[in-house]
C-alpha positions as CSV (number, residue, x, y, z in Angstrom):
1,X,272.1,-40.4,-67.0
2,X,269.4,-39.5,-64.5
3,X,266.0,-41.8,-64.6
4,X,263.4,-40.2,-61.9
5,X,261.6,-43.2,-60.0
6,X,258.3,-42.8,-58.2
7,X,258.0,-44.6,-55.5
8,X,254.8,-45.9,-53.8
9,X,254.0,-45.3,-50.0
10,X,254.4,-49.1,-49.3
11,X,257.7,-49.0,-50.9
12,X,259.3,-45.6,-49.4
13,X,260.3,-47.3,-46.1
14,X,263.4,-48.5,-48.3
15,X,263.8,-44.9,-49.7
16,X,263.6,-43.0,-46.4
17,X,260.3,-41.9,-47.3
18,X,261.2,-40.5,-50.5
19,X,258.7,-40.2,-53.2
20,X,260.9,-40.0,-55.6
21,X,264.5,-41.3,-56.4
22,X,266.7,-40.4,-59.1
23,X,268.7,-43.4,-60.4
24,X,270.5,-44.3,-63.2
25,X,270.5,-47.6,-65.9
26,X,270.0,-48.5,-69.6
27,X,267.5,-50.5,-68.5
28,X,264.4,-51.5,-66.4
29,X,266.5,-54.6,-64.8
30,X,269.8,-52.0,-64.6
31,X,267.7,-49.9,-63.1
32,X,266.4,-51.5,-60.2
33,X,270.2,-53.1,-59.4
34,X,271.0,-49.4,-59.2
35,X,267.7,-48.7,-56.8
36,X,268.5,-52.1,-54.9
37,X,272.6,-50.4,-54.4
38,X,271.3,-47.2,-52.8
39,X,267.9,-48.3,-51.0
40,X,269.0,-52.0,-49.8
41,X,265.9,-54.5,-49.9
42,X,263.7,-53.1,-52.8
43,X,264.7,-55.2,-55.4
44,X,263.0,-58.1,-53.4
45,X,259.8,-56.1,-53.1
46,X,259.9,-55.2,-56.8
47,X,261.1,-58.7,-58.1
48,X,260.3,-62.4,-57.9
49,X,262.8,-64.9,-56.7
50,X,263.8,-65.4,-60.5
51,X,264.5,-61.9,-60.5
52,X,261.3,-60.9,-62.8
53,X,259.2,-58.1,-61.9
54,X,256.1,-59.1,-59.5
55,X,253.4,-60.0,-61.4
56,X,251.0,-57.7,-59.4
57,X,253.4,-54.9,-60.0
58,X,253.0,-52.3,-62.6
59,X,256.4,-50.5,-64.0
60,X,255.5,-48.0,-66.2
61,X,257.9,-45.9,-68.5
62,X,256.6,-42.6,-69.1
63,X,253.7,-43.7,-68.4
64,X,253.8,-46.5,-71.3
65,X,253.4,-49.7,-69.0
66,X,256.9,-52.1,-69.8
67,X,254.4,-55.5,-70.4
68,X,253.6,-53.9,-74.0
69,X,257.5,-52.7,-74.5
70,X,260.1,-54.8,-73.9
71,X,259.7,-56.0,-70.0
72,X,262.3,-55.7,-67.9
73,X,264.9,-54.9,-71.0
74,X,262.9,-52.0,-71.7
75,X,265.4,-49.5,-73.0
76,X,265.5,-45.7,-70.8
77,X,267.2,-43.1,-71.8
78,X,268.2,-39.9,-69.9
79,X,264.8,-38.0,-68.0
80,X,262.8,-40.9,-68.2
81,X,260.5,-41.4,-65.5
82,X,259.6,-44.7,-63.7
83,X,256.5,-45.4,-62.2
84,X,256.2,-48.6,-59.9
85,X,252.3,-48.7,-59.2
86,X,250.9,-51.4,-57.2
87,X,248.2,-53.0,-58.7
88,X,245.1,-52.5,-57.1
89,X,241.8,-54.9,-57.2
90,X,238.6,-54.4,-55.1
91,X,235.0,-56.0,-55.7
């Protein structure tokens, strides 16, 4: 089961500049152990030191973001595509 992750710039230093990974997982948390196995130190950019997504971290499933799905059990299936946006504030 291929899942297609888009990386941001900040984060592709861990990806060897790639843009975009393709991964596999049933879901959001499986999904970033898988990312974590073949780009080593991502999974502490992504999560917290409980192992939660950071909170100023978007994850979005097809573009439906995870906080109004199920979180990090958010259920993907094969082709689904994985944004991880940071969030961005200004004023």
């Amino acid at each position: 089961m291929a899942i297609k992750v888009l990386v941001p710039t900040p984060l592709q230093k861990f990806t060897n500049n790639q843009a975009v990974i393709e991964t596999t997982g049933t879901t959001i948390n499986d999904m970033i152990d898988q990312l974590e196995a073949a780009c080593p130190g991502i999974k502490a950019r992504i999560c917290d030191e409980s192992g939660k997504p950071r909170r100023f971290l978007n994850l979005y499933v097809n573009s439906e973001d995870i906080r109004f799905l199920d979180g990090p059990e958010t259920t993907l299936t094969d082709g689904d595509e994985v944004s991880i946006v940071p969030a961005v504030a200004g004023g």
